[in-house]
N, C-alpha and C positions, 0 to 999 in steps of 0.2 A: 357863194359862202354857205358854211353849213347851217346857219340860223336859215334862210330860207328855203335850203333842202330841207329841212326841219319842220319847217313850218309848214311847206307845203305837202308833206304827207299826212299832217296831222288834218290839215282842210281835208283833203280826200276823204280823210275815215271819217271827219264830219258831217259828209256829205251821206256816207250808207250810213254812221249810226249817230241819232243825234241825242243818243244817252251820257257821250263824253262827254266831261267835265269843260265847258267852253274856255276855260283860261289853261289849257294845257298848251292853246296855241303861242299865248304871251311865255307861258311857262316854258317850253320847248326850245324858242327863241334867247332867254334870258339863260337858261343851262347851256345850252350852244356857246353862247357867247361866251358865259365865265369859263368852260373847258376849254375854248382857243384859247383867251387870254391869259389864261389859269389865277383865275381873281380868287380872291375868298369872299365867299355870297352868303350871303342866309337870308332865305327866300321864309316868308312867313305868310302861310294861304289861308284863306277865310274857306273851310271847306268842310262839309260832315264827314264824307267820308277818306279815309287816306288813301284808301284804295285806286282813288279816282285819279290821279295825276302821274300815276306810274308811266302811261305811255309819256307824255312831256320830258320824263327824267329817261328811258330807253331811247326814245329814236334816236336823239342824237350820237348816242354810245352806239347805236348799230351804224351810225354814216363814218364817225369815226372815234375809235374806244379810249383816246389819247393814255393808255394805260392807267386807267382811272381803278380804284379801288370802292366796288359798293356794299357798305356795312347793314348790314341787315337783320334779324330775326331770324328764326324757325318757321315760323308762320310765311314770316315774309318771301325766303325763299319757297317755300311750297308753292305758294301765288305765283313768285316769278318764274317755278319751272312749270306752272301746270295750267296757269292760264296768259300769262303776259308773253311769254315767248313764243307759245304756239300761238298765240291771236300774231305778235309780227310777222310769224314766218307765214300766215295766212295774206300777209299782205305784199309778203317778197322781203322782208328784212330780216337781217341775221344777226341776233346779238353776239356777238364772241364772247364765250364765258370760260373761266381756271377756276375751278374750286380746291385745289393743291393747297400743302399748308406753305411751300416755296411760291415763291412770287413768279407770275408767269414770263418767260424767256420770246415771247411774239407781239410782246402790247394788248392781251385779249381785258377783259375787265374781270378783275383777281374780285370773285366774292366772293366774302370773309361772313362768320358769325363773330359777335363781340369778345368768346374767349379767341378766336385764330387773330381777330383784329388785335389784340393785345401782346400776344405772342409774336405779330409779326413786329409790331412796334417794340419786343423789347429785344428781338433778333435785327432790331434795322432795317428790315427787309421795304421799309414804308418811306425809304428818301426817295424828295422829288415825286412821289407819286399822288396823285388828284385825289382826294377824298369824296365822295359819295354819303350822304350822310340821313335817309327817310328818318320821316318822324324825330325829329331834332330834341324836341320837350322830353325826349325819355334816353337823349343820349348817356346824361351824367349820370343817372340809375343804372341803367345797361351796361354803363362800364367800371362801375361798383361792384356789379357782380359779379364781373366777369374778373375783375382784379382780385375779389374776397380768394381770403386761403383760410384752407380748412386744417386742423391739426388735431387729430384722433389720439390714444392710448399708443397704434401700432406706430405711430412718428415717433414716439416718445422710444418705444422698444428699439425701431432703428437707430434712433442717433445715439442709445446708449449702446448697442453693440458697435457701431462703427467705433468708439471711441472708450472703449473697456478702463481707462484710467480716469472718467470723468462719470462712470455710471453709480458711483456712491451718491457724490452732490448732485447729481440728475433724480435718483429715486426721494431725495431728503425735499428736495424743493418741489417736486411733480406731488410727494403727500402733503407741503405743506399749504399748497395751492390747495388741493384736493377740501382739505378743515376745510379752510376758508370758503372757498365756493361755495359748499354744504351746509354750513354754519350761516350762510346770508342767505339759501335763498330763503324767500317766502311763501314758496306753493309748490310742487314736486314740478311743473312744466315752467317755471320759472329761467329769465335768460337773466346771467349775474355779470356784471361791467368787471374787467376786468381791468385797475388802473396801472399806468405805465411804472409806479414804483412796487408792483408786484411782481414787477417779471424783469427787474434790474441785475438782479444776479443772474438771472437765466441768460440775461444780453451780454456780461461781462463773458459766460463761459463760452458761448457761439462766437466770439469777438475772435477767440485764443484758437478756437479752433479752425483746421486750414482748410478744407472742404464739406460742410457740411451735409450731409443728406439731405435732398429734398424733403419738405419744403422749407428748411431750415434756412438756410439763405437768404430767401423771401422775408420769413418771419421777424431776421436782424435787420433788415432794412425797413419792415413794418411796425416797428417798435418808437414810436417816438408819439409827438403830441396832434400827426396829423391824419392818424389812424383811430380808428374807433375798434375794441376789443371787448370781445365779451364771450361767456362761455354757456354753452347749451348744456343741462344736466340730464342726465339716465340716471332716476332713480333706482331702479330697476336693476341694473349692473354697479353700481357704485361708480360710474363713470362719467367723462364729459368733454365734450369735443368743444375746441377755443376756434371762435370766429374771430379774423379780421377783416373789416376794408375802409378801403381809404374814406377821409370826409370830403375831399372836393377832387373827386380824380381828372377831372380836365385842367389842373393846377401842374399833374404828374405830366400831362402829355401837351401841356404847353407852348416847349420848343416844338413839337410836331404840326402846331398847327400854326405856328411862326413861319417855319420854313415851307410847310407845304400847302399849295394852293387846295380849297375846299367849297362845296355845296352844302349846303346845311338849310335840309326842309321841315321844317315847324310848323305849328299851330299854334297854341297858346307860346308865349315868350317865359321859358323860369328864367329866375334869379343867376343860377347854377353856368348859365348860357352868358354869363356878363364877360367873363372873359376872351369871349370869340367872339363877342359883338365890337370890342374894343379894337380886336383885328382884323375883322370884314370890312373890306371898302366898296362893294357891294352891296346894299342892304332896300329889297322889293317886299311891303306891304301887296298880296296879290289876291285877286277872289271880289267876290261882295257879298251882302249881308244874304247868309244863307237863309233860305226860304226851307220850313219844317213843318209839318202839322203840330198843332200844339198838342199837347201830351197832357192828360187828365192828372193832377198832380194835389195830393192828400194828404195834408200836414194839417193835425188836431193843433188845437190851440189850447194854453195850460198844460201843458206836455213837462213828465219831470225831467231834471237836467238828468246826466249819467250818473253822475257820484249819488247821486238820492239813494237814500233806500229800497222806497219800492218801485227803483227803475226797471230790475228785474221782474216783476212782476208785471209794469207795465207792457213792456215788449212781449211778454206772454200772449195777456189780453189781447192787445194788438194784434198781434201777429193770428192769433186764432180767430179772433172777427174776418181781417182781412185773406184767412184762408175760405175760409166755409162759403162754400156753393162755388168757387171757381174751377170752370173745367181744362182751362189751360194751365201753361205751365209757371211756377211764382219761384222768384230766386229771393231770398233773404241775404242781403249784405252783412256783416258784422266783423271787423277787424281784430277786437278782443277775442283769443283762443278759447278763454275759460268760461267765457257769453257764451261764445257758439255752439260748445260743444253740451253747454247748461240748454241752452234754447232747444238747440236739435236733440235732444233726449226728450224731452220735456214735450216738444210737438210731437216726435214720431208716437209716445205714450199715448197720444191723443188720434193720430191720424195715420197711425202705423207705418205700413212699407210706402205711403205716397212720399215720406217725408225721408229724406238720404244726404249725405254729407259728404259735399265733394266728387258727386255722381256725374260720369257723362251719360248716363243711360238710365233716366228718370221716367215714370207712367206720364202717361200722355195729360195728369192733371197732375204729377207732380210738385215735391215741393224740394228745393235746391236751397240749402246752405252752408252758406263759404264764404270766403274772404275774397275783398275784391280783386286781388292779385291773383286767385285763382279763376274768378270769372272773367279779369280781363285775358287770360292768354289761356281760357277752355270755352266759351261761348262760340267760337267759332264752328265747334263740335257740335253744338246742341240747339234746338227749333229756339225760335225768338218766345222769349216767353212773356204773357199776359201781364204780367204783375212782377216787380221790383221792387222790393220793402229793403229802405236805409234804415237799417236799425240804429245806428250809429253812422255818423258825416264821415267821409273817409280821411281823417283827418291823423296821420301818426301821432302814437304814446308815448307821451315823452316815458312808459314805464319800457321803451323799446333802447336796448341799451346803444344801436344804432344814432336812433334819433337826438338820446340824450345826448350826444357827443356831441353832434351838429348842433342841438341849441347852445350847449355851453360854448361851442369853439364863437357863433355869432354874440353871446352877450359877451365873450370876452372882445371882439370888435366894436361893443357898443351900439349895436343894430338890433333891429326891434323882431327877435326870432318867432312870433308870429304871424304879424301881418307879413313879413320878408320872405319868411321862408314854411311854416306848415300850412297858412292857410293859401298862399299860390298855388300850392302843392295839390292840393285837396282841388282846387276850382278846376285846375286844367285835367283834373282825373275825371270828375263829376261827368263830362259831356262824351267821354267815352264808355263810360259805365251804364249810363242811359241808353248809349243809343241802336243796342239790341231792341231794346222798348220799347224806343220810339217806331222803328220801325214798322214795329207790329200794331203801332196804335194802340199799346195798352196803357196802365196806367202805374204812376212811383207812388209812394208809400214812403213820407221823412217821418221815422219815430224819437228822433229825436230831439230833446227840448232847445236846445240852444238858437237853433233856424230862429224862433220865433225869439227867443230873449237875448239874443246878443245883437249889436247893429250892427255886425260884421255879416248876419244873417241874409240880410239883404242881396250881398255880394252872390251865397249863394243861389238866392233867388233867380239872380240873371243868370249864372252861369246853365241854369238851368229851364231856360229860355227856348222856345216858345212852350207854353203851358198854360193850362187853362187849370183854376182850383175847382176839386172835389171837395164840396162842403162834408157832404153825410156821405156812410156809403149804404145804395142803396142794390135791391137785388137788379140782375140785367134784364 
């Protein structure tokens, strides 16, 4: 059976290297299985790194690839063509791989990125075929963005020349969206919600017409209350490009994982994932309590909340205390645009060219900051750095016209849209945000006040586990 051809390659590599992840063997086995039977699984590992259980999810796709489809990353494939495929073929195993945007015609294993995976699902090209699914907690994000449609000025120019008898009410309602947007925001870098009875007559006229120009199509079926919309402004050109994407996109693809058999490997469990918990009949708790060094960890007490006034000046103070004298390298977290770009002005006046914004290519005592969306998927680029300062919990704003959506669609369900759904959010980001840090054995930096005055604070206290507190800081 292939679970113990499975199993027993993976013993072998245990035997020359004993830095694999030891439940890759149970793992190997339990993939194996759900791919003969083609079950739908969600395998959930207690594990630091995710790095580590790739072989468990490979060998069996190189004994045999049962036309499986594995959704992945950028990163992810880098890893899997530069170091996971040539470590097999070091061992005699071959994974068959199609990176085509057509579905492979031989049974090899079709690897997709989250836009080709969306594409093929809305071409069909995905019946009957085995889903593959790493990192599960960031599937329903990953396919948010990959579903968002963008809609610029030159859409606008297209679909009025396509259709020259409808370009008067296209320019009357494109200026008189234009006021409005202008007219609400409140800061020139400001994102403005755009509600579904603002773009009602624009729906009426895409209704009439019979082919519309990309992405126009897209955008009448994205028009309704299960879409979140908003528009990005350019001061600067008097312009503004309209975001959409879905609020619960694994809702959209539903019947897909109804009909087709799936793997689905997570760490933390979201909310977002209830859906395909409901239809896994598979479902392995796997791993044990990961063992970490604990992590020197520095949260002031009497710390002001955010909305304070002189929140902004405390992060100053802060942040320049905990710069001075460090020779490695310190990343500053902060998810507010108008902070960060206030903070990094503010420090670089101080510490010049150490201090960069969004940099892969910082002085060896540099100082990094950005948002943690940009350090989760650019750290891989950059030395483990010293010091991590949370200016701010990474917790989304409700002034993010995304999020807002999402809380209102849950208080209209009557669910408690923080503990449900931002602060989950926030906890299972924390431990991968950290663990460049950890690594290096340096130390975090929470400057913000809430850890310590809300009891929900707590929560993050564990997530952020193992740790030892830094009362004072003192020099090295």
């Amino acid at each position: 059976m292939i679970e113990a051809y499975a199993h027993n390659y993976l013993k072998n590599l245990l035997k020359e290297d004993d830095l694999i992840w030891p439940h890759n063997l149970t793992l190997s086995r339990l993939v194996s299985r759900s791919l003969r039977r083609r079950d739908k699984s969600i395998f959930q590992l207690e594990i630091s790194n995710h790095e580590d259980y790739w072989l468990g999810v490979l060998i069996p796709l190189c004994l045999q690839s049962f036309g499986a489809v594995l959704v992945v990353t950028s990163s992810q494939k880098n890893r899997l063509f530069q170091v996971e495929i040539p470590r097999l073929k070091e061992e005699g195993l071959t994974l068959p791989i199609w990176e085509g945007a057509d579905p492979p015609l031989d049974g090899k294993v079709w690897v997709l990125d989250f836009v080709g995976f969306v594409n093929a699902f809305r071409k069909n090209h995905l019946s009957s075929r085995q889903l593959i699914i790493p990192e599960g907690e960031f599937f329903s994000r990953r396919i948010r963005e990959a579903m968002a449609i963008h809609v610029s000025s030159s859409h606008w120019d297209c679909l009025r020349r396509a259709y020259p008898s409808t370009s008067s009410a296209l320019i009357n309602l494109y200026e008189r969206l234009s006021r409005r947007l202008f007219s609400q925001a409140i800061r020139p870098d400001a994102l403005v919600r755009i509600d579904l009875s603002d773009v009602l007559r624009l729906k009426d006229l895409l209704g009439v017409l019979p082919q519309p120009p990309a992405p126009w199509a897209d955008v009448l079926d994205a028009t309704n209350q299960r879409w979140a919309s908003w528009a990005e402004l350019d001061y600067k050109l008097l312009d503004w490009t309209w975001h959409l994407q879905p609020l619960e996109p694994l809702h959209i693809l539903h019947k897909l994982f109804i009909d087709n058999p799936f793997v689905l490997l997570s760490g933390a469990f979201q909310h977002e994932l209830g859906c395909l918990d409901t239809l896994a009949n598979v479902k392995v708790k796997l791993g044990s309590p990961i063992y970490q060094d604990p992590i020197k960890l520095f949260v002031p007490y009497r710390q002001p909340l955010p909305n304070a006034e002189c929140f902004t000046e405390h992060l100053l103070e802060q942040s320049r205390r905990l710069i001075l004298g460090r020779q490695g390298l310190t990343v500053i977290l902060l998810d507010d645009l108008r902070l960060l770009r206030q903070l990094t002005s503010e420090l670089a006046s101080e510490f010049g060219t150490r201090v960069v914004y969004e940099s892969t290519a910082p002085d060896s005592n540099g100082v990094i900051c950005c948002t943690s969306s940009w350090w989760l998927a650019s750290h891989i680029h950059l030395p483990s750095p010293e010091q991590l300062i949370l200016a701010l919990l990474p917790i989304s704003s409700l002034e993010t016209p995304l999020t807002a959506s999402r809380v209102e669609a849950f208080k209209q369900q009557g669910r408690d849209w923080f503990r449900d759904l931002l602060l989950p959010e926030c906890l299972g980001l924390l431990p991968r945000l950290v663990l460049p840090v950890r690594k290096n054995q340096g130390r975090i930096a929470v400057l913000d006040g809430r850890l310590r005055s809300r009891a929900w604070g707590m929560k993050v206290f564990d997530a952020l586990e193992p740790w030892t507190p830094l009362e004072r800081l003192l020099p090295d």
